[in-house]
N, C-alpha and C positions, 0 to 999 in steps of 0.2 A: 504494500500500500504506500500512495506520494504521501508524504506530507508536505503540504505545496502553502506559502505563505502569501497576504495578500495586504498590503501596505498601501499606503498613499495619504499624502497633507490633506489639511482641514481643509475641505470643500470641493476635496476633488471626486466625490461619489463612490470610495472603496466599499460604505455599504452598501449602495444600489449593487454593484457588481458582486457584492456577497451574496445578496437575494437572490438574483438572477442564478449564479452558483446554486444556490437552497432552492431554488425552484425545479432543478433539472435534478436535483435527488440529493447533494451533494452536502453531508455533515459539517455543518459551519459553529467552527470556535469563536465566541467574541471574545481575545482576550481584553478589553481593557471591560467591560460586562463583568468579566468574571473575575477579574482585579479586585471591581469593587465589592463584588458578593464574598471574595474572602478575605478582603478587610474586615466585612460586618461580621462575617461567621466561620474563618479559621483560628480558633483557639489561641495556638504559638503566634502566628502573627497579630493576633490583637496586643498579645504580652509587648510582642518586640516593639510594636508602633507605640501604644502606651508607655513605656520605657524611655521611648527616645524624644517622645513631643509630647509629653506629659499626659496627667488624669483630662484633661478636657480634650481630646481627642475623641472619646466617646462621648455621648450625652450621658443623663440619668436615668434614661431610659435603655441605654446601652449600643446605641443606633452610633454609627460613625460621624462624629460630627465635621459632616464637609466645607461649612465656608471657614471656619477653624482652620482645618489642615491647611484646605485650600490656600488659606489668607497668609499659613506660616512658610508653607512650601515655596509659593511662588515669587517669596520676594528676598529670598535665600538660594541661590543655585546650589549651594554646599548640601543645605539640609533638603532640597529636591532630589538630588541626586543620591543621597541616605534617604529617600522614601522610597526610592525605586529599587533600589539595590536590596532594601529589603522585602519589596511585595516582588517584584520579576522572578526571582526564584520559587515562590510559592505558586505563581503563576505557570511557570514551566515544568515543576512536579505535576501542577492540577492537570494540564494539556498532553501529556504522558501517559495520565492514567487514561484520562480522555479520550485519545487516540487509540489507546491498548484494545478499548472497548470497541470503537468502530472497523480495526481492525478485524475483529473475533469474529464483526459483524457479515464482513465481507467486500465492505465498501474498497473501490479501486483507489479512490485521492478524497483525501478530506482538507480541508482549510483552516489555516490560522487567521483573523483578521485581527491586524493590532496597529495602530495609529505609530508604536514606537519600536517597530520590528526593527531595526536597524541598529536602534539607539539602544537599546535593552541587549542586541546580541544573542536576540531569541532567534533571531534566523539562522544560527549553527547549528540547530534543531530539526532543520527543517530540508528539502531533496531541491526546490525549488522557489523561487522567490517572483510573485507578480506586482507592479508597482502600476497605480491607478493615475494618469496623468489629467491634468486641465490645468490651462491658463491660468494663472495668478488674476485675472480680471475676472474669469469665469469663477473662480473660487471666491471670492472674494463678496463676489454676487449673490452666490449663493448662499453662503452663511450668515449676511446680513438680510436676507431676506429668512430663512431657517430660526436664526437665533435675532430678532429682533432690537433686543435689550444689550448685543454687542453694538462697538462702536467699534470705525477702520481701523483704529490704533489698536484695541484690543487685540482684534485679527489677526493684527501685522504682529503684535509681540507673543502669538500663537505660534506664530507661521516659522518665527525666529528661534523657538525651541527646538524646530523641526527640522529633519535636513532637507534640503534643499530638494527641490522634482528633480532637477538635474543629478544630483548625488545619486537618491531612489531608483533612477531610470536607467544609469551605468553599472549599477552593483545589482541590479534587477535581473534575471533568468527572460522573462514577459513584462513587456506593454503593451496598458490595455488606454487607451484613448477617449477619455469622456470629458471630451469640447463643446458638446451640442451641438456639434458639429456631423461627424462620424458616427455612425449607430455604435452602439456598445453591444446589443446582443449579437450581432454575426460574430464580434470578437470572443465573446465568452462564448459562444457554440463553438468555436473552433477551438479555443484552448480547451475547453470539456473532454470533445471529441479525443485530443491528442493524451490528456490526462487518462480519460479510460480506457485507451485501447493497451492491449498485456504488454507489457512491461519485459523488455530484453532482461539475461539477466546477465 
């Protein structure tokens, strides 16, 4: 079985192309979905996270409390980069055991979708890597019309976390082209196609 990775910056449609994937049969990981479901509810990592950015991290209810973190992560790259390094490995156990199962299942290629595949070094994991392109006008566009309540500047200091389409598109296996331009399903039928058919060994 591939394990095939599917990356791309904010606003460039890597989850529409994930669906499109999930439509045609194909088991889709959301890692950063599942980042946040084991913040709330893997044990050890709530110790670690608690540990390192103290009791208000949680609420009193026990729930993760995000404009918190959020608030303390994003204006520290030091302590950002200590919140990764400790949830990405719990994230890459959990995708493991994950994959273990769809393999057992029979599935030919299943999908990683992770916004920081690159960055995390979760794609050593993985057989092959797809990176989702569009215009920085087109992205741009479209998360301010998506998320409302950003502003361009927030966007841009997104965008700046993240590595560049050009970096993504060279260290990439597949591009997949979502410009509104170029249709995107004849893409992803063809990369399907080439993912299920058996596998040389």
């Amino acid at each position: 079985m591939l394990r095939i990775g599917i990356t791309g910056g904010i606003g460039s449609g890597k989850s529409i192309a994930s669906r499109l994937f999930h439509a045609l049969g194909v088991p889709i990981y959301d890692a950063d979905s599942r980042a946040r479901w084991l913040m709330e509810n893997d044990a050890e990592l709530r110790q670690q996270l608690t540990a390192v950015f103290g009791p208000d991290t949680y609420d009193v209810a026990g729930r993760l409390n995000r404009p918190v973190l959020a608030g303390t992560v994003f204006r520290d790259p030091a302590l950002l980069a200590r919140l990764n390094a400790l949830v990405h490995p719990h994230v890459g156990s959990d995708f493991e055991q994950w994959a273990s199962t769809q393999q057992h299942a029979g599935h030919a290629y299943v999908l990683k979708e992770a916004a920081l595949l690159f960055e995390a070094n979760s794609h050593k994991q993985l057989d092959r890597i797809i990176t989702v392109f569009a215009p920085l006008a087109v992205r741009q566009a479209r998360v301010l019309k998506r998320d409302p309540h950003r502003s361009p500047a927030d966007i841009l200091a997104i965008m700046d976390k993240q590595l560049s389409e050009e970096e993504k598109m060279q260290r990439a296996d597949h591009v997949l082209i979502n410009d509104d331009v170029q249709p995107l399903l004849p893409q992803v039928l063809a990369l399907h196609a080439a993912f299920s058919a058996p596998q040389r060994t």
